[in-house]
N, C-alpha and C positions, 0 to 999 in steps of 0.2 A: 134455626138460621142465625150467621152470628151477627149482631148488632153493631156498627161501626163507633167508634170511641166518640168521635165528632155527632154523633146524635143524640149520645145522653150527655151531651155536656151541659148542656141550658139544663136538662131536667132535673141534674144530678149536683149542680149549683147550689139552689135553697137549701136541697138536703146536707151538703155537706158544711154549711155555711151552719145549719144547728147542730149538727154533732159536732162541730168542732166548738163549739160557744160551751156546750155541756162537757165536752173530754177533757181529763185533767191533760192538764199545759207539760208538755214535755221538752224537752230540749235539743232544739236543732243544731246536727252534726252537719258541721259543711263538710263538701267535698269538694277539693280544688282542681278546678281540669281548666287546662290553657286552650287559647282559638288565639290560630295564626293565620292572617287572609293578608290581602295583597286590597287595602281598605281603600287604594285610591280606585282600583278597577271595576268597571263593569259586574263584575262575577261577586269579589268584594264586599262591595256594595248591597245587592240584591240577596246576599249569603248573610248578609248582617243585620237586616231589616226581619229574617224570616227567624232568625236563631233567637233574639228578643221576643220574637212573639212565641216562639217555641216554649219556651220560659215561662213564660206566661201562662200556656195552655195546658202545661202540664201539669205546675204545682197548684195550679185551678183545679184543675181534676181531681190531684193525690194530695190534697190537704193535708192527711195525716200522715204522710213521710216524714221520721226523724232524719233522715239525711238530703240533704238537698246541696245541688249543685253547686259553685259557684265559680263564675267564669273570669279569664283574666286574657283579656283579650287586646290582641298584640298585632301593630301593623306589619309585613315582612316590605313595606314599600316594594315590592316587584324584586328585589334584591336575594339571591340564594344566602349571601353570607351575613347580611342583615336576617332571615328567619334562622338561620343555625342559631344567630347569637339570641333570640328572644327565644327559643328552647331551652337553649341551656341556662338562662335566666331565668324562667320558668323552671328549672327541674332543679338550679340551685337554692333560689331564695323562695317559692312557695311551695313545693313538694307536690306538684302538682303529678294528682294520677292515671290521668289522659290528657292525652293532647289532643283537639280536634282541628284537622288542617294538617299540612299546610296546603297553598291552594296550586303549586307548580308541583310538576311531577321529579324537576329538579331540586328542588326544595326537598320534597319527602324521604327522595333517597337517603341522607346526611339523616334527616329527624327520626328516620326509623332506625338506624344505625343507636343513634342518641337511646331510642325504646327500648330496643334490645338490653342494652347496657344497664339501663334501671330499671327494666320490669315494667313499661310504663304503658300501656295503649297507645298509639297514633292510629285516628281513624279520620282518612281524608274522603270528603264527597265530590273532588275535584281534581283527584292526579289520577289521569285515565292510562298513563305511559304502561303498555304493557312488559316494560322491561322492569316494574316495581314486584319482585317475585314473592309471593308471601312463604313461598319455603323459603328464603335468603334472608327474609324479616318477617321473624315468626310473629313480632308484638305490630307490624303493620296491616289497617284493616282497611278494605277499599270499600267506604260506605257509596260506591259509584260501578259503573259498569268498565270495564276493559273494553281501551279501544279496538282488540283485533275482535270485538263481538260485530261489531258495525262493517266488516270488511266485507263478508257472506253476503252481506243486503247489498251492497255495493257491486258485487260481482253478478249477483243477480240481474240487477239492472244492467250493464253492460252487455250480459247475455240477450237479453229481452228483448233489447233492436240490435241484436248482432254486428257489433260495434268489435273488431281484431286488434286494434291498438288503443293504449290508453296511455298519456302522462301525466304521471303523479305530480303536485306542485307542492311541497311541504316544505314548513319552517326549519329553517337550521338549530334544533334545540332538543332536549329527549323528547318531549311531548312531539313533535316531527317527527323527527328519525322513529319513534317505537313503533308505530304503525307500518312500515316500508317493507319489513320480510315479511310480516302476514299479507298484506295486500299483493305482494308479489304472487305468493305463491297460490292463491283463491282466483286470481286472474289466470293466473300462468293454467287452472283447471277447465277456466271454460274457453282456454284456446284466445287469449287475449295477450297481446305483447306487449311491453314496456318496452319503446324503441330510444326514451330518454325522461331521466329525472329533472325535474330542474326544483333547485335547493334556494332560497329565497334567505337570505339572512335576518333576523331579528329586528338587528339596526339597519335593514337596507333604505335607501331613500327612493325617493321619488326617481331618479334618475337612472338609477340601478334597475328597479323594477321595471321600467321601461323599457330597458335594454335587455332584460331576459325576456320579454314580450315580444319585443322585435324577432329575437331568435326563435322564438317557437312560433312565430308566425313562419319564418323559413321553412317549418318542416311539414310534413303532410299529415300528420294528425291534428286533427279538431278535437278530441276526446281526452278530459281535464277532470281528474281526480285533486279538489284542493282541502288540504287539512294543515289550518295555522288559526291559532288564535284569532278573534273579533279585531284585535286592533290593528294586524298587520293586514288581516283579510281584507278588512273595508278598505283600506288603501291601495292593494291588489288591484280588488275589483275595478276599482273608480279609475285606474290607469289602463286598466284591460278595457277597460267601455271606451278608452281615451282614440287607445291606438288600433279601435275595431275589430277589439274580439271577441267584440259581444254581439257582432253580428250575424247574419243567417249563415248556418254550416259552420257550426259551433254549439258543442253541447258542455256543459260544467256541471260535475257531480262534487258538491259540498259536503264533509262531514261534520258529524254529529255539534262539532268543538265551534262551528259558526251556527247551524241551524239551530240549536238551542238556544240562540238570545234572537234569533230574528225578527222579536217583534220589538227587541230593544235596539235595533241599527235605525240611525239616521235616514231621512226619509231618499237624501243622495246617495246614499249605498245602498238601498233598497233600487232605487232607480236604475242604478249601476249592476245590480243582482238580475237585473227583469227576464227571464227566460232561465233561469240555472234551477239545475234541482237540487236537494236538501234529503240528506238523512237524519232523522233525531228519534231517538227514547220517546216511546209514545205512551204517553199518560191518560189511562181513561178518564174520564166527561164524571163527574159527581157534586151534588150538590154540598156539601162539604167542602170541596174543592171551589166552586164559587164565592162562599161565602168566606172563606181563608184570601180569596183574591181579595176581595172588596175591602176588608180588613186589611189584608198587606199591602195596600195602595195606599189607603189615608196614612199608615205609618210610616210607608216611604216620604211623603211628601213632608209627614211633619219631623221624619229624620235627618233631612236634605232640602230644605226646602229652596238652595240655591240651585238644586242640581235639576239638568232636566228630566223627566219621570221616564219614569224605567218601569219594564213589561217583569212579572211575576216568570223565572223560568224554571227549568227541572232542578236546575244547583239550587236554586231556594227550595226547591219542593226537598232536595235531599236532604239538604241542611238543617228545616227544621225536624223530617223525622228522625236524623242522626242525634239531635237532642235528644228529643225523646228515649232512642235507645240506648244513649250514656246513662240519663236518668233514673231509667227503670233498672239499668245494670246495677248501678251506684247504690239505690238501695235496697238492691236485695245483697249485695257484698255487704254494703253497709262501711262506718267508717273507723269503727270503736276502738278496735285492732290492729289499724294499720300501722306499722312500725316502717321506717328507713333506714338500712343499716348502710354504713358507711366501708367499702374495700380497705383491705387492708393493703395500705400501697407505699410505698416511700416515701420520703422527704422531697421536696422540688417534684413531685407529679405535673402532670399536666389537668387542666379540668376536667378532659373527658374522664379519668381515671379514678378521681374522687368523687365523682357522680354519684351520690345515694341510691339503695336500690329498693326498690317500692315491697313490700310484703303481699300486699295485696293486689297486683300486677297480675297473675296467672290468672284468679279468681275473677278477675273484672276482668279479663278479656274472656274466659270462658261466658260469663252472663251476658257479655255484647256478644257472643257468637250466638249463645240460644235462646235470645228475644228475636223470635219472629212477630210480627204484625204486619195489618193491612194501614201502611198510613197513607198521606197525603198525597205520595207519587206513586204508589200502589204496592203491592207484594213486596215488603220489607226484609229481608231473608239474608243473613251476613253468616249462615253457618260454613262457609268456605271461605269466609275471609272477604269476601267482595258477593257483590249484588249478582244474582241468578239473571241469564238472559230472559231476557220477554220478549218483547218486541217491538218494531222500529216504524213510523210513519215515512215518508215520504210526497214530499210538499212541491212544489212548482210557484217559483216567486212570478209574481205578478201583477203590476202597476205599485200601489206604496203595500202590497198584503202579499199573502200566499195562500194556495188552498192546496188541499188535499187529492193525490190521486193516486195513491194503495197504500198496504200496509206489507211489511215484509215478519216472517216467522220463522224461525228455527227449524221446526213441524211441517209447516206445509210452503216455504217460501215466499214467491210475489202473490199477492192477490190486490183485487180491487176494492173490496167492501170485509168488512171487519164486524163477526154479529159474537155479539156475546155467548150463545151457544153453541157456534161452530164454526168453523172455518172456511171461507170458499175460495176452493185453491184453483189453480188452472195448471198448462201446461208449459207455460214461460213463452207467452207472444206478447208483443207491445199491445195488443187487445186485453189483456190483461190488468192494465193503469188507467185510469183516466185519461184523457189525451190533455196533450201537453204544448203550450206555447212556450217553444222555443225563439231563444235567442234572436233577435231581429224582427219579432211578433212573427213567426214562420210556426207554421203548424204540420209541416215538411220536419219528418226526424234526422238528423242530421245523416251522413253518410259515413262518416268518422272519418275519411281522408279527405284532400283534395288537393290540387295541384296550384301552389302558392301563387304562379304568374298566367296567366292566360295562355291557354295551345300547349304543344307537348315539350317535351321536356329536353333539355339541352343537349344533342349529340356532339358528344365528346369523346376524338379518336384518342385512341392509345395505342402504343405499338412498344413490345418488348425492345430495349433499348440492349448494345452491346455489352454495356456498363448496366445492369442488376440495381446497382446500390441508386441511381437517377430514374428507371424507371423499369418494372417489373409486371406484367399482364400477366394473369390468367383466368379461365374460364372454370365457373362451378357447372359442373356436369349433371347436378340434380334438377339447379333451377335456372342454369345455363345465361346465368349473370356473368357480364364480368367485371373483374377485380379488377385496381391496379395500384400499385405502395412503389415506394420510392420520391426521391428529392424533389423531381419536377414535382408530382401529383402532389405531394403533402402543403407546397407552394401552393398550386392552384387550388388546393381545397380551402386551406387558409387564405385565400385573398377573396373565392366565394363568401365566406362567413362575414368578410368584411364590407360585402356590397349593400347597398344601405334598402336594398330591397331585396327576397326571397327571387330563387334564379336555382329550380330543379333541373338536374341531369341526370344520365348516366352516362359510365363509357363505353363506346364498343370499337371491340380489337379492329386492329388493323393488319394485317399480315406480310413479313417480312422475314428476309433471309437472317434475323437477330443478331445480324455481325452489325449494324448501327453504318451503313456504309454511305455515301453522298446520294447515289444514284436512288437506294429506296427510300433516304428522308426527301429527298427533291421531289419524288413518287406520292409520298406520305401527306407532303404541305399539298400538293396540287389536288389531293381528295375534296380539299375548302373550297378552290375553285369550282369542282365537280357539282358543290352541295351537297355531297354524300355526308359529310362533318360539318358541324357549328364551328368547331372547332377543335383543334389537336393539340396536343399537349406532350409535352416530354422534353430532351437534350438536344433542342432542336436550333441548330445556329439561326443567328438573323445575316443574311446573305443577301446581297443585292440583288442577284438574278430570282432570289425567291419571293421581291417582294413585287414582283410584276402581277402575280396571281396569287397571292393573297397581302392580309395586314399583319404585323406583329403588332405584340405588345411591348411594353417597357421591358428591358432585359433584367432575370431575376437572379446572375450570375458573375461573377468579373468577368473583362473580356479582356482578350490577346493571344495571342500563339507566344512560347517562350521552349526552352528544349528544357530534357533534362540532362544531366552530363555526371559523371563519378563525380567525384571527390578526392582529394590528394592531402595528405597531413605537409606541410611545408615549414614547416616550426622548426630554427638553429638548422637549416641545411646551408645555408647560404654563407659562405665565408666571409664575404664582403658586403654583409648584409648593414652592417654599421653604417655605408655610405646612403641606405637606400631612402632613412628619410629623408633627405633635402638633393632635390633636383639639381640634375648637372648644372643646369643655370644656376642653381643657386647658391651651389657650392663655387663658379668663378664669380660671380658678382661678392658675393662676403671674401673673398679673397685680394680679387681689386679694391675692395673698398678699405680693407684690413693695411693694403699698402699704401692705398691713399692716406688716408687718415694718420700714418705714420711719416709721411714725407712731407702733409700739412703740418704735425705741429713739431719736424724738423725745421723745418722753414722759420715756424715762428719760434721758436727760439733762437733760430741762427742770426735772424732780424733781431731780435731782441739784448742781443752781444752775450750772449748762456756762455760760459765757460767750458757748461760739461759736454756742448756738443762738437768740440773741439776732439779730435781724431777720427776714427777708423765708421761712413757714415753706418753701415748696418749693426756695426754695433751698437752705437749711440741711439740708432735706431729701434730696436730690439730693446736695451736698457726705459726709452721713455715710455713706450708702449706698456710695457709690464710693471713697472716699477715707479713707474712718476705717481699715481694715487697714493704710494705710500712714503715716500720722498718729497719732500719740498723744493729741495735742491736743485732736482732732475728738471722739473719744468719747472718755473718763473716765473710767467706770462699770464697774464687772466684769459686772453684770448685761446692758448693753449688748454688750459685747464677747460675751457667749453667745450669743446673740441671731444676734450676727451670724453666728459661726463655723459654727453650724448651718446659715442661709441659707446661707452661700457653698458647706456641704457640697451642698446640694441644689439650687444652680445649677452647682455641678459634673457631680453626675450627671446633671442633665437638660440642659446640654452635650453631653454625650457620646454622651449617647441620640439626642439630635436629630440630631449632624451621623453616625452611623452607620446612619439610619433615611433620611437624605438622600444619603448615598451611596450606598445600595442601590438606594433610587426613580432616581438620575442613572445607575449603573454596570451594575447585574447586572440589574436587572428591565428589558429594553428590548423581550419580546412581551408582550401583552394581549388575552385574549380577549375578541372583539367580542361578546359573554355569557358573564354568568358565573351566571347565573341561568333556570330555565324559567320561571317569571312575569316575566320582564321581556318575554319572546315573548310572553305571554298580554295584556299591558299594552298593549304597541305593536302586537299585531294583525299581527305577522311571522308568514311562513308558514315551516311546520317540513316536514321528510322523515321516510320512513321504508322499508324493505325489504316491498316486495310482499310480501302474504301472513303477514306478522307480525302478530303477537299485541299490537306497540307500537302499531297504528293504535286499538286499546281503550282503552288505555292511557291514550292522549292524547286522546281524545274524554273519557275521567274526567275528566282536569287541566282542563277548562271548553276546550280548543282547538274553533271550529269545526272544524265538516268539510268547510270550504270551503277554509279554509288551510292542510290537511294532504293532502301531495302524497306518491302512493306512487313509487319508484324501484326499477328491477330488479338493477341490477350496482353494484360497485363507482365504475365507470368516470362512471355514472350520477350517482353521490355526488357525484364530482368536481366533474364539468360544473355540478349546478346549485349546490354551496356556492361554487363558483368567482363564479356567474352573479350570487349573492346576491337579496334577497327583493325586491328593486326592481326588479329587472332581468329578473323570468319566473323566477327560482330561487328559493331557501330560506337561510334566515337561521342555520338549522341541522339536524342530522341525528341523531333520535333511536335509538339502539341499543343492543344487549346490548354489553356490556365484552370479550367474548370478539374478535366480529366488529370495535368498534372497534381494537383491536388490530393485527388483519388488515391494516385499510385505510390506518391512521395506519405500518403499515410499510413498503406502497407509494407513499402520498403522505406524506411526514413534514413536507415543508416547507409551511409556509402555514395547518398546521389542528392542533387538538388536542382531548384530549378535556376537558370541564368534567362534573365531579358523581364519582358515580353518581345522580341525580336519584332511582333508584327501585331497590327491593330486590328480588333475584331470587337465584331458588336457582342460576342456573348448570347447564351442562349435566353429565349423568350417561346411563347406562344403564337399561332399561327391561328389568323379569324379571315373570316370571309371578306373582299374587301368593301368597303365602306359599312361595316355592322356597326350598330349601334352600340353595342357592347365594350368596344373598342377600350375608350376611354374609359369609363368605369373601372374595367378589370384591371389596366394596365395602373392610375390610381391605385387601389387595393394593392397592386404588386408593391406599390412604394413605400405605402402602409407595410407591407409585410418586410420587406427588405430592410428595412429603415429602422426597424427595431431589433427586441432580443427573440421575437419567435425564430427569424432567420438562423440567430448562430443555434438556434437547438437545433433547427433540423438538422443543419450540415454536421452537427455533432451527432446526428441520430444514424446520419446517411455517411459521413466520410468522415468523422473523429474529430478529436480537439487539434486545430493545428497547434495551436501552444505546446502539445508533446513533442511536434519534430521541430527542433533547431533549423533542420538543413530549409525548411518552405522559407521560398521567397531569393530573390537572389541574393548571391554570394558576392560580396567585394571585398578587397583588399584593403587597409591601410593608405590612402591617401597622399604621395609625397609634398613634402614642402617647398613649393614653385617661387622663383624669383616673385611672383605676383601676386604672392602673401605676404609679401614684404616690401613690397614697392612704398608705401607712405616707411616706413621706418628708413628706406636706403636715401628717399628723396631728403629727408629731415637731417641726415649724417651728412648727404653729400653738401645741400646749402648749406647748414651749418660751418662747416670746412671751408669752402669754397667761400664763403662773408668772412670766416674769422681771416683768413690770407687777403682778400683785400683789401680789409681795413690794417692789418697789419704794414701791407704796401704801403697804403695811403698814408699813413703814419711815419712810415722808413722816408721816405721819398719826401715830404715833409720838414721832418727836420733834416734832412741833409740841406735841404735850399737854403732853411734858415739860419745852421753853421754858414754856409758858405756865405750868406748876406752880412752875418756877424762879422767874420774876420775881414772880408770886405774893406765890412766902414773900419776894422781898427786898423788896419795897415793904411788907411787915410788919414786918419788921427794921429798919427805917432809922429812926432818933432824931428826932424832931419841935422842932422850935427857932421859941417862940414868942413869945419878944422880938426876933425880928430885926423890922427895919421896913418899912417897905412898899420903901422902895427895895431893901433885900436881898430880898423876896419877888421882886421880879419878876426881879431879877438872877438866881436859883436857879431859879427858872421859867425862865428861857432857857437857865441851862445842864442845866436836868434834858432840854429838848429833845433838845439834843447830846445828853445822856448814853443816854435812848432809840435814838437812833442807830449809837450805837457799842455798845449791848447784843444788835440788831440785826444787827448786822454778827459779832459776837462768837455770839450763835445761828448763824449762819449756818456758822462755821469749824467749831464743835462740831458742826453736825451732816456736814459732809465728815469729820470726823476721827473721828464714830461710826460713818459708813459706812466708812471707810475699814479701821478695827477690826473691822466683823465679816465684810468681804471678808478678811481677813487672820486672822480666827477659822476663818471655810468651809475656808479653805486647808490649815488647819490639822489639821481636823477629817479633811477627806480625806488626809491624810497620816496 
């Protein structure tokens, strides 16, 4: 029988303690082998404490090994590219010939790559990811077990209390994800579904995880598959106990990656754990194993003595015999020999490339494959590259501990009791386990479904709509469900998702003639009144007379009736199209105003004594107009020159207007719809369309349209043909519709049509509820939520296309003309301005003429009378008083330029 290592260690102490005192002294070869852990964490931690005592217990033992280990031990802080880089720091500057670690399963992938490369061992006892393939990385060794070993135990149980659904909750990372296609498919064997994953991210928060908790309380599975790391798990949990899913009719099945540190969680995630079961590596009971405990306690406390104490678990139980099995590999390779040759590579290489390659790399990894032993966590066995299945406990958390209740096997499966010479199997009943206190302290196993809100579940009509792409039924003839997709339902499923509490349905058809016509939706909503429906759902207008016998919701649609009408290219037909931007108004008000403003500052110059407007008036007319800004001559007058400056302001803007109102009508506007108006159809006696069975054939018999000229159409396709065919031709001149439907059809036909108006007001389509439910408000909320954001435009993009691709969606207008009443302040500012400059001009005229005449006045009172001169000197003084009139005349005339002149040179003044 063979004697375990751990028992002759005391005995084999003294002994070796004098032979070594007597043997000549020989010289120890180190061997250099790197440890990369994640030194802040839990796993870390307890991996670090057990590797030093490993150390310890070995070359206690092997005394006389000339080769002995020595480790260079390296934190990868939780970081993948912080442990790449302490690899290859390790494989540059110490030549290190294994690597023990790293401790993520992302981490290893890159290090084993690294192995490959130099020949080097990487043996990790903590990357469980079974996506780390050791054909892909021949120098990778998995001193641990693969996680899809644990799935088989997992489906076991599931089967046990026949349990048909399960959802998996796993970490967003490889170590997550590599477990998901074995667990599928170990399930998918004992007839169990996966009706949804839910993926929990790394960095998720508190807020996050709440909000996926919420959602899967919506759904009707209670059956929880959780595999994430210790530190996002205890966070989980403690949010799941928050929001009561840790209570009765609830069962959680934990893997191995939280169960194995369970006696290291805090005693509030333990509290939060209370009723979950646990799969973990079950390590047999040994005295050796005790006394390694007791030992690896005091050495934790005096390694950490700030930290709180941490439970001994299987990663230290592996990590110290994965010592061991380097050790013993190491010196039976031994070190004497090992050479590192260097690639022959290039200049400017990169590091991976000059990478030395270990000599003795094959060698040391074949002696770690065929060192078998029984160590500390039991049957030690890495000749496949990773640790041989054994077998699995399963535990049941309870109060701040857990116990025991079966063991699961390869061999024989569930059992209850576990004896060293044989196995007592059963035939897979929950009689099988120990019984189990579940979640809520319920000793009741759970049921694996159950129905999220109290009573049955939401009936919810459907009825195949005339339009496909809004709403679609049909019935599965196996299991005689029914289906329904389309616009409306993807709406109301999405506004369910948003209700702040779970709200089960289904839907059941409704049956109808599927031409979508007034009479069977009027038929459809009044089934709510009946109570046959909670509620209906689809392309259902919100209409006055429907809401007498039932409620709507908030409409999750635009609303209106608008038509659709061809299209006409209009671009350079028009001959006389030059006049079209500026309104007949506005073409005679700038025309008046054009003669005004030139008969204004005729005036003022003529008051002013201008020489040059002396002859023929329109010419002189015409000359000041065009030509006085660049003449001084031609005008004079300050008052003139205002006059002007303001016109030329406002033949400048209404330039610029016209020619960008002409190049709109010549460039960008070149379709027009052949109406743009529904009384120009009513006028011309055009016949209109409309959709069988609609509520618009009412409609338009209101608007005065006979009902001779109002033709119904079934399909889309319908629409086509006769607006194609137009109202001459046996067709219709246009097609009046809801905005939702135009929509529809302007995304299959875009070229050639478009829509004009909303001619008429409508509520748009909504849901139909019983009236005064409770539900009311809630859902129609969530509609707003849903409306109101970007999920809205996917659908309609999923269900009726991008409208961004058709130009013609949404109505069509013209070019705009320019109205006297876009220029009303520019004509008002021309016309006073003119209209002041002429009166002050008056005022002026008028002015000094008094003043002349008050001057000559007093001088013909002044002048001395001489009454002896004789008749010939009278008349001689009489001719020349003529002259003298004359040139007084001419002399008023300078004075009054040079008075003007003074108070245009006063104003100046004044405004300075």
């Amino acid at each position: 029988m063979e004697i375990p290592h751990r028992v002759l260690l005391l005995l084999l102490l003294p002994i070796s303690f004098a032979i070594a005192q007597n043997a000549p002294t020989e010289e120890v070869q180190e061997f250099h082998v790197g440890v990369i852990l994640d030194l802040g964490s839990m796993v870390g931690k307890i991996a670090r404490t057990s590797i030093s005592l490993a150390m310890e217990d070995f070359y206690a033992v092997h005394q006389n090994y000339s080769t002995k280990i020595v480790l260079h031990i390296r934190d990868s802080m939780s970081d993948d590219v912080q442990a790449a880089s302490e690899a290859i720091d390790l494989l540059e500057n110490y030549n290190v010939e294994a690597i023990i670690g790293p401790q993520k399963s992302s981490q290893a992938i890159f290090i084993s790559k690294l192995g490959n490369i130099s020949h080097v061992p990487v043996i990790s006892f903590t990357a469980t990811n079974p996506s780390l393939s050791t054909r892909s990385l021949p120098y990778f060794v998995r001193a641990t077990i693969n996680d899809s070993a644990q799935v088989n135990c997992i489906a076991s149980i599931v089967k046990t209390y026949g349990w048909r659904e399960v959802v998996p909750i796993y970490e967003d990372t490889d170590y997550g994800r590599g477990i998901m296609p074995y667990l599928v498919d170990v399930l998918h064997e004992v007839d169990a579904r996966i009706p949804y994953r839910s993926v929990i991210p790394l960095s998720a928060t508190s807020e996050e995880i709440t909000q996926e908790l919420y959602k899967l309380m919506t759904m009707q599975t209670t059956i929880f598959v959780v595999h994430m790391s210790d530190t996002l798990a205890s966070l989980f949990f403690i949010k799941a106990k928050e929001v009561g899913m840790m209570n009765k009719g609830h069962a959680w099945i934990m893997t191995d990656g939280v169960t194995n540190l369970i006696d290291s969680l805090s005693p509030s995630v333990l509290e939060s754990l209370n009723g979950a079961l646990g799969v973990e590596f079950y390590v047999p009971k040994s005295r050796e194993l005790d006394d390694f405990t007791m030992r690896w306690n005091r050495r934790f406390q005096i390694e950490n003595p700030t930290d709180p104490p941490l439970k001994l678990s299987i990663f230290g139980l592996w990590g110290y015999d994965t010592i061991w099995a380097v050790a013993q590999a190491a010196a039976e390779v031994g070190h004497a020999n090992t050479t590192f040759k260097k690639p022959g590579v290039e200049r400017n290489s990169t590091s991976l490339e000059i990478l030395e390659t270990s000599s003795n790399g094959p060698k040391l990894l074949q002696a770690i494959m065929q060192n078998k032993f029984r160590g500390l966590s039991g049957n030690f066995d890495l000749s496949n590259r990773q640790l041989q299945i054994s077998r699995f406990r399963i535990i049941n958390v309870v109060g701040n501990g857990w116990r025991e209740i079966g063991f699961w096997t390869a061999q024989s499966g569930i059992s209850r009791r576990l004896n060293k010479t044989r196995l007592t199997t059963h035939l897979g009943s929950e009689h099988d386990l120990n019984p189990v206190i579940w979640p809520g302290e319920s000793i009741e196993v759970p049921r694996g479904f159950q129905i999220p809100v109290s009573g049955k579940k939401l009936q919810v009509g459907v009825c195949t709509s005339g339009y496909p792409e809004f709403v679609k039924v049909k019935k599965d003839h196996i299991t005689g469900a029914t289906k329904a997709i389309g616009l409306s339902v993807d709406v109301f499923e999405e506004a369910v998702k948003r209700l702040p509490y779970a709200l089960p349905y289904e839907y059941v058809l409704f049956s109808t003639k599927d031409d979508g016509s007034t009479e069977d939706y009027n038929n459809f909503v009044y089934q709510v009144y009946l109570k046959k429906y909670d509620i209906v759902i689809g392309d259902i207008t919100i209409r006055y007379n429907r809401t007498f016998y039932a409620d709507f919701t908030l409409p999750y649609t635009e609303s209106g009736i608008a038509m659709i009408v061809p299209v006409r290219d209009s671009r350079n037909k028009n001959t006389w199209i030059f006049l079209k931007p500026l309104a007949p108004g506005m073409w005679s008000g700038s025309i008046v105003f054009f003669i005004y403003t030139g008969v204004v500052v005729l005036i003022l110059e003529f008051l002013g004594n201008n020489e040059n407007v002396r002859g023929p008036i329109p010419r002189q007319l015409g000359i000041m107009i065009f030509f006085s800004i660049f003449e001084e001559k031609l005008v004079q007058r300050f008052l003139s020159r205002i006059v002007l400056i303001i016109w030329l302001v406002f033949l400048m803007v209404l330039t610029s207007s016209y020619t960008a109102s002409l190049t709109s009508m010549l460039t960008v506007q070149q379709l027009q719809p052949t109406v743009t108006d529904v009384h120009e159809l009513l006028k011309s006696g055009e016949y209109v369309g409309y959709h069988r069975g609609s509520y618009v054939k009412g409609l338009l018999e209101e608007l005065g349209f006979d009902r001779l000229k109002i033709k119904p159409y079934d399909s889309p396709d319908d629409f086509h043909n006769a607006l194609s065919r137009g109202s001459n031709n046996g067709g219709i001149a246009a097609l009046v519709h809801e905005v939702p439907y135009i929509k529809l059809f302007l995304a299959n036909h875009c070229k050639g049509y478009t829509m004009v108006g909303p001619i008429y007001k409508a509520a748009g389509f909504g849901y139909a509820l019983s009236k005064g439910g409770p539900l009311l408000g809630d859902i129609s909320k969530a509609i707003l939520n849903v409306t109101g954001g970007d999920t809205m435009i996917q659908i309609e993009k999923k269900w009726i296309g991008d409208q961004n691709n058709c130009q013609n969606v949404g109505p069509v207008t013209g070019s705009s003309r320019l109205t006297f009443a876009n220029f009303r302040g520019l004509f008002i500012l021309t016309g006073v301005a003119s209209s002041s400059s002429i009166l002050i001009a008056l005022i002026i005229y008028f002015y000094k003429k008094k003043r002349r005449s008050t001057n000559i006045a007093l001088e013909n009172l002044n002048r001395p009378e001489d009454t002896g001169l004789s008749d010939e000197s009278s008349d001689h003084q009489e001719g020349n008083q003529g002259g003298r009139v004359e040139e007084n005349a001419e002399l008023a005339g300078r004075e009054e330029n040079g008075l003007e002149e003074l108070t245009s040179l006063e104003l100046v003044s004044a405004k300075k």
